[in-house]
C-alpha positions as CSV (number, residue, x, y, z in Angstrom):
1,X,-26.9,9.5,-6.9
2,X,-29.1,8.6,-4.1
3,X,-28.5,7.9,-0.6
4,X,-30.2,5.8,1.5
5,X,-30.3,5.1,5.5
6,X,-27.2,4.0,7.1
7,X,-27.6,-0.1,8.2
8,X,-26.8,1.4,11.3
9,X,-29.1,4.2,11.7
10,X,-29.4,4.3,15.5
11,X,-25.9,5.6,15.9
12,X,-27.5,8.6,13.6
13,X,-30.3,9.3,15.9
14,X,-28.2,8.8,20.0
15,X,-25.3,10.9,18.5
16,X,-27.5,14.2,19.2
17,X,-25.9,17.1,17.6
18,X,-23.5,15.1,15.3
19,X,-24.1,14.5,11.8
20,X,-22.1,12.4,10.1
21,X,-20.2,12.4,6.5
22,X,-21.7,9.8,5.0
23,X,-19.8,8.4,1.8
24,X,-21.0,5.2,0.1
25,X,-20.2,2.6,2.7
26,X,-19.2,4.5,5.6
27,X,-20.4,6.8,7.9
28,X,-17.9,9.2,9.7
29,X,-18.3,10.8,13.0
30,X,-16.3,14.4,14.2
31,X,-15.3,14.1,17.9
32,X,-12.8,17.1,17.5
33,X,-8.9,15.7,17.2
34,X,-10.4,12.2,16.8
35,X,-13.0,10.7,14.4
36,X,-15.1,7.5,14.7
37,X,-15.7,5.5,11.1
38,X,-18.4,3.0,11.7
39,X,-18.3,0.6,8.2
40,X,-22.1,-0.3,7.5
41,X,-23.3,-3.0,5.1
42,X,-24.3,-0.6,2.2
43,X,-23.3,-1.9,-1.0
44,X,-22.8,0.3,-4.3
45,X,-22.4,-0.8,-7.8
46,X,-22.5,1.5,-11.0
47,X,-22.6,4.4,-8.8
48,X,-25.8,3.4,-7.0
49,X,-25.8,2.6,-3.5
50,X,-28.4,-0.9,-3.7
51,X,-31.6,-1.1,-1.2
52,X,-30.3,-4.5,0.0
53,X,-27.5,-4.5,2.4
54,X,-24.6,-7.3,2.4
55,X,-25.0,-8.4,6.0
56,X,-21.3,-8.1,8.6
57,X,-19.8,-6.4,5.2
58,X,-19.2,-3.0,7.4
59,X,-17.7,-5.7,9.7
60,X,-15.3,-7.6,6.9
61,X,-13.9,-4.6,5.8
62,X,-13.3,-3.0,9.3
63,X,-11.5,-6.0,10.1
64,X,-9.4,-6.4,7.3
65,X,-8.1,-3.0,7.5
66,X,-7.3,-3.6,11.4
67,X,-5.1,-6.8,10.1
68,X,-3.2,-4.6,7.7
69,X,-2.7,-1.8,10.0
70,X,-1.1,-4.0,12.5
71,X,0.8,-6.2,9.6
72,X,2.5,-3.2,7.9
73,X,3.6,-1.6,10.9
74,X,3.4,2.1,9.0
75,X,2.3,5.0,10.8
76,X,-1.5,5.0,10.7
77,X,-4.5,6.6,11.6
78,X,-5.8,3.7,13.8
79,X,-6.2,4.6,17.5
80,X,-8.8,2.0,18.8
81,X,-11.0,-0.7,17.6
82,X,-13.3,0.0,20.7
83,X,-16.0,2.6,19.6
84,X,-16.7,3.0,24.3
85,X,-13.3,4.9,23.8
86,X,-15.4,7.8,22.7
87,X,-18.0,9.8,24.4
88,X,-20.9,8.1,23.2
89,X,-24.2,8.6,24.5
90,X,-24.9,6.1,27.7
91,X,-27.6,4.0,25.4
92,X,-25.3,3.7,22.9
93,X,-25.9,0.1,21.5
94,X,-22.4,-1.1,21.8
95,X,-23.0,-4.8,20.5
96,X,-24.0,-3.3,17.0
97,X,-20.9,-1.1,16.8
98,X,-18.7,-4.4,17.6
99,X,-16.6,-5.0,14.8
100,X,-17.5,-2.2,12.5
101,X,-15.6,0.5,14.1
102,X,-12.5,2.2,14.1
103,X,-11.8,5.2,16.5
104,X,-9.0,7.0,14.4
105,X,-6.9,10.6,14.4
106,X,-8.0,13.3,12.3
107,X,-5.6,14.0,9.6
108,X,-5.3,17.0,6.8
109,X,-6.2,14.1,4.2
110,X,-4.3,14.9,0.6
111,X,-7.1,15.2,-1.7
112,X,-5.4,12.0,-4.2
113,X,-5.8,8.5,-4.4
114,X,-2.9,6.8,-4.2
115,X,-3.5,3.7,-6.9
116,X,-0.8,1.1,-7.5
117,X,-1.5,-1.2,-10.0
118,X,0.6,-4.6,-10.3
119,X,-2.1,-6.2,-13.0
120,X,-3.6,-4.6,-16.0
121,X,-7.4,-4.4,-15.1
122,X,-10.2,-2.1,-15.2
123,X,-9.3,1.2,-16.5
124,X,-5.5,0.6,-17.1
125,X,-6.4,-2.3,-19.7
126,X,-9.2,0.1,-21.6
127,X,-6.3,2.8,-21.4
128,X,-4.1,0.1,-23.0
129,X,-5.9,-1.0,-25.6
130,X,-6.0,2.2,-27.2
131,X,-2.5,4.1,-26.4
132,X,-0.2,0.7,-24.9
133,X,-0.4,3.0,-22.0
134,X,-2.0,3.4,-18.5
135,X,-2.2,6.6,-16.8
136,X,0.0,8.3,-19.5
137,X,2.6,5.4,-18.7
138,X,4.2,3.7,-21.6
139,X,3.9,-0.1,-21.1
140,X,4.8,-2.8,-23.6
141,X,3.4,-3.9,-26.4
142,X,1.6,-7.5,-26.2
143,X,0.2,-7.3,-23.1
144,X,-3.3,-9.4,-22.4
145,X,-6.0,-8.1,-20.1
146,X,-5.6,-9.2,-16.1
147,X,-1.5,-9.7,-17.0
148,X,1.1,-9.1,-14.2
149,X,3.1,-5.6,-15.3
150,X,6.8,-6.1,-15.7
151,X,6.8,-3.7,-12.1
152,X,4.2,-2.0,-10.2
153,X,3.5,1.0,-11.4
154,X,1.9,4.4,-9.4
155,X,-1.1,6.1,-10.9
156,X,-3.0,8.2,-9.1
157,X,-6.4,9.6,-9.3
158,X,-8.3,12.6,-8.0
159,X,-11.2,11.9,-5.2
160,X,-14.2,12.4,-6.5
161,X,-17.8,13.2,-4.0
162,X,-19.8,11.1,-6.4
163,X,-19.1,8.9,-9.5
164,X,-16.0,7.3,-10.4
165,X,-12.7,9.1,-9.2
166,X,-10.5,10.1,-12.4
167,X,-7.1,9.6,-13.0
168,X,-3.9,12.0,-13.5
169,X,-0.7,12.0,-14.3
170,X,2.2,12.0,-11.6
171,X,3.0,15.7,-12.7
172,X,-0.8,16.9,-12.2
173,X,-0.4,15.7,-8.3
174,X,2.6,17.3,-8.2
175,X,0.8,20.5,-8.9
176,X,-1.9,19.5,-6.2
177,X,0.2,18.0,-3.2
178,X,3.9,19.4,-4.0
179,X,6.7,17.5,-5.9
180,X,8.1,16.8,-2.7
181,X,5.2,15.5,-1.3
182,X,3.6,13.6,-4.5
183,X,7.0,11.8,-4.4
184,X,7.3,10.5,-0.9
185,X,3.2,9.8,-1.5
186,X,4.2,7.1,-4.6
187,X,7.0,5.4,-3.1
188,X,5.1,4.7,0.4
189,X,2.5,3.7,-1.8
190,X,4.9,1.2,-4.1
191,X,6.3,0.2,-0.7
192,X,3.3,-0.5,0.7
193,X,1.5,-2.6,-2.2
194,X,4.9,-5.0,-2.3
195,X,4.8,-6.2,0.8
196,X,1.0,-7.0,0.8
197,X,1.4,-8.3,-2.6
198,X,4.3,-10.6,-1.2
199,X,2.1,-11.4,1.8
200,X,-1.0,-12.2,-0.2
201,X,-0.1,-14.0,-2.7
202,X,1.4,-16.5,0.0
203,X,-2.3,-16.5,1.4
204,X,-3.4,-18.2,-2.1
205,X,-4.5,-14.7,-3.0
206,X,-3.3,-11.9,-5.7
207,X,-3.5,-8.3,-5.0
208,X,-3.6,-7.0,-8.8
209,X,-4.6,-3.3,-7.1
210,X,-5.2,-1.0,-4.5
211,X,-5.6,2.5,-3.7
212,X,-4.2,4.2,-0.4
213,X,-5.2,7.5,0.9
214,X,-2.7,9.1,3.5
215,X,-2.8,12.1,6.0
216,X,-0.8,15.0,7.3
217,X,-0.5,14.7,11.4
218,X,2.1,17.2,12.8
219,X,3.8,17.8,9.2
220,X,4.1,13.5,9.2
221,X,2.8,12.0,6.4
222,X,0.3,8.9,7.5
223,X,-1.7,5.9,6.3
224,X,-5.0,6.5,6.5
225,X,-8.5,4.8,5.7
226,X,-9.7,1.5,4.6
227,X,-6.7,-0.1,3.7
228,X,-6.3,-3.1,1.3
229,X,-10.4,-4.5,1.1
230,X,-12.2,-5.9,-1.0
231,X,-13.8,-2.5,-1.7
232,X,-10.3,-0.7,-2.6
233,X,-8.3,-3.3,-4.4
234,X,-9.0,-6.0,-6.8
235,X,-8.4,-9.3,-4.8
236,X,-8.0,-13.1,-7.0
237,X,-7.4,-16.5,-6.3
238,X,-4.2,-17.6,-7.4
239,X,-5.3,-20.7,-8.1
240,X,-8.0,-19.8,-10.8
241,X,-5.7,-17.0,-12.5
242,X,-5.7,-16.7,-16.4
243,X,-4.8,-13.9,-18.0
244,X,-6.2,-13.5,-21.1
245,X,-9.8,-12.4,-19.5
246,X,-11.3,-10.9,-16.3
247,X,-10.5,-13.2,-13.3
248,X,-12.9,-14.3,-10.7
249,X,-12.8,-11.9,-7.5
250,X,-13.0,-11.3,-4.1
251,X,-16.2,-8.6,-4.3
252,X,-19.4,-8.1,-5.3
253,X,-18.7,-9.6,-8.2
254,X,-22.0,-11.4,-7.6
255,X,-23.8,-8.2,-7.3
256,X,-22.6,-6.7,-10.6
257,X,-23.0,-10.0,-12.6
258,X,-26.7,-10.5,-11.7
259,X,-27.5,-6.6,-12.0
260,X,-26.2,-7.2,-15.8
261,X,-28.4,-10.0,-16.1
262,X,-31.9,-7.6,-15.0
263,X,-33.2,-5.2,-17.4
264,X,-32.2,-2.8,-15.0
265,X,-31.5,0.6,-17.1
266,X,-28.7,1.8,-14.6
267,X,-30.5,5.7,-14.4
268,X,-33.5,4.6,-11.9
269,X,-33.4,3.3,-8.7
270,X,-31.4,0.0,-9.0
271,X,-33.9,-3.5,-7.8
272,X,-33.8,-5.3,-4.5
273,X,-30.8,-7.9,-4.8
274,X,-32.2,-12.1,-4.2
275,X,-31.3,-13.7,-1.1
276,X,-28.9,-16.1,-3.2
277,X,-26.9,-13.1,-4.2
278,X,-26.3,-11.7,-0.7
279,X,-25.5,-15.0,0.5
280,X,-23.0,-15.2,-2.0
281,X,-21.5,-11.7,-1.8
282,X,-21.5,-12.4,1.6
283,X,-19.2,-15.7,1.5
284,X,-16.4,-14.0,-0.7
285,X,-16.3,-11.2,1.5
286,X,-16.0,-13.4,4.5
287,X,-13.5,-16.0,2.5
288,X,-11.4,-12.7,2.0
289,X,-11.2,-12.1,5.3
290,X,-10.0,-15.3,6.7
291,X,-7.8,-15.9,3.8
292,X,-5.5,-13.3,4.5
293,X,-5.6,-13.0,8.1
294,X,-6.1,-16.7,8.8
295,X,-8.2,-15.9,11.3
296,X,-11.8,-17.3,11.8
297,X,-14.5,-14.7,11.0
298,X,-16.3,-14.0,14.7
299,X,-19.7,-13.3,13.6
300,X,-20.8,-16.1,12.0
């Protein structure tokens, strides 16, 4: 898979001497015990990351994750929001870091995704359809694509560099992370997915997913991360929910729809997305935002 520039490339070129880990979306900066994740507007579908940004994305997702942080009240990464807190270079250009930055505590990160699933979507329903089971976990029989699961049920996944993570069995991340460990991992996770589901779902919205990733800071186990975006969880509105089918979202739904719709081949470099389609992407993202926080998104 290809990668392109960071949307915020000038950060790249003042932080002489540091080069960053860049993932899909994110680009992460080493400043010894302490890390600086700056959330660009790169957006990815079917493993590619597209030439056309999503403008203030970087700046949605940062923002939701700073709600939920302060929401949950778990032990978490978060440090600062402010990226000045750092040593950065005297021309750093502050203004363009606003919003999209999170100055956070390096972690020993446990190589699993913590997934919770309280819907059966995506993977879990083509699982379904041919064993009546989703991650090795017996479910019952009947069950229509998108429906709410009689309880929310753990599954996680390995991290993967590139392409789509895989899942495993609660016994094969006891093998990676310790029994002890895996099992203190899943209920934090089930923990934490209640209460946001609880919460969100009195926003109008329904968290059918999520996946968490946590840390190890002085033997303590710790949230860390994106937490609870558009980008890691599957986000509806209550109010247009059918099971039965796949259910409008709060993503780039947009994006993948009119990707289908090109004769794109999905192996070459992926076509510049219309002004229409940004605009639109754009909009849920923001609506996602100020949904659940009730806030009013600043950089409008």
């Amino acid at each position: 898979m290809p990668t392109l520039p960071s949307v915020v490339p000038f950060l790249r070129s003042q932080l002489t001497g540091r080069t960053p880990t860049c993932g899909k979306v994110r680009d992460v900066y080493d400043f010894g015990d302490r890390l600086l994740f700056v959330a660009t507007d790169r957006i990815s579908a079917f493993d590619w990351i597209l030439p056309t940004g999503i403008p203030d994305k970087g700046r949605v997702l940062t923002q939701i994750s700073r709600f939920w942080f302060e929401f949950l009240k778990v032990p978490n990464h978060l440090i600062s929001m402010d990226p000045a807190d750092l040593p950065l270079p005297a021309d750093a250009n502050l203004p363009e870091l606003e919003g999209r930055s999170m100055v956070v505590t390096k972690t020993k990160v446990f190589p699993v995704e913590c997934v919770v699933r309280g819907y059966l979507a995506g993977s879990g329903w083509k699982e379904y359809k041919a064993s009546q089971t989703v991650c090795g976990l017996p479910l019952p029989a009947g069950l229509r694509e998108c429906d709410q699961l009689p309880s929310p049920i753990f599954t996680p996944a390995t991290k993967a560099e590139t392409g789509h993570d895989e899942n495993i069995s609660f016994e094969r991340m006891c093998e990676i992370v310790g029994t002890d460990r895996a099992s203190k991992l899943r209920e934090l996770s089930l923990q934490i997915y209640s209460k946001a589901a609880v919460y969100a779902r009195g926003r109008g919205i329904i968290l059918a997913d999520t996946k968490f990733e946590f840390g190890l800071l002085d033997d303590k186990i710790i949230l860390i991360d994106e937490v609870l975006t558009p980008d890691s969880s599957r986000f509806w509105p209550a109010d247009q929910y059918a099971p039965g089918g796949s259910q409008p979202s709060y993503d780039k739904q947009f994006v993948r729809d009119w990707l289908e719709s090109t004769t794109w081949d999905k192996n070459s470099p992926p076509p510049p997305l219309p002004a229409d389609v940004v605009a639109r992407t754009r909009s849920k993202y923001v609506e996602a935002f100020e949904k659940l926080t009730g806030e009013a998104f600043a950089w409008k």
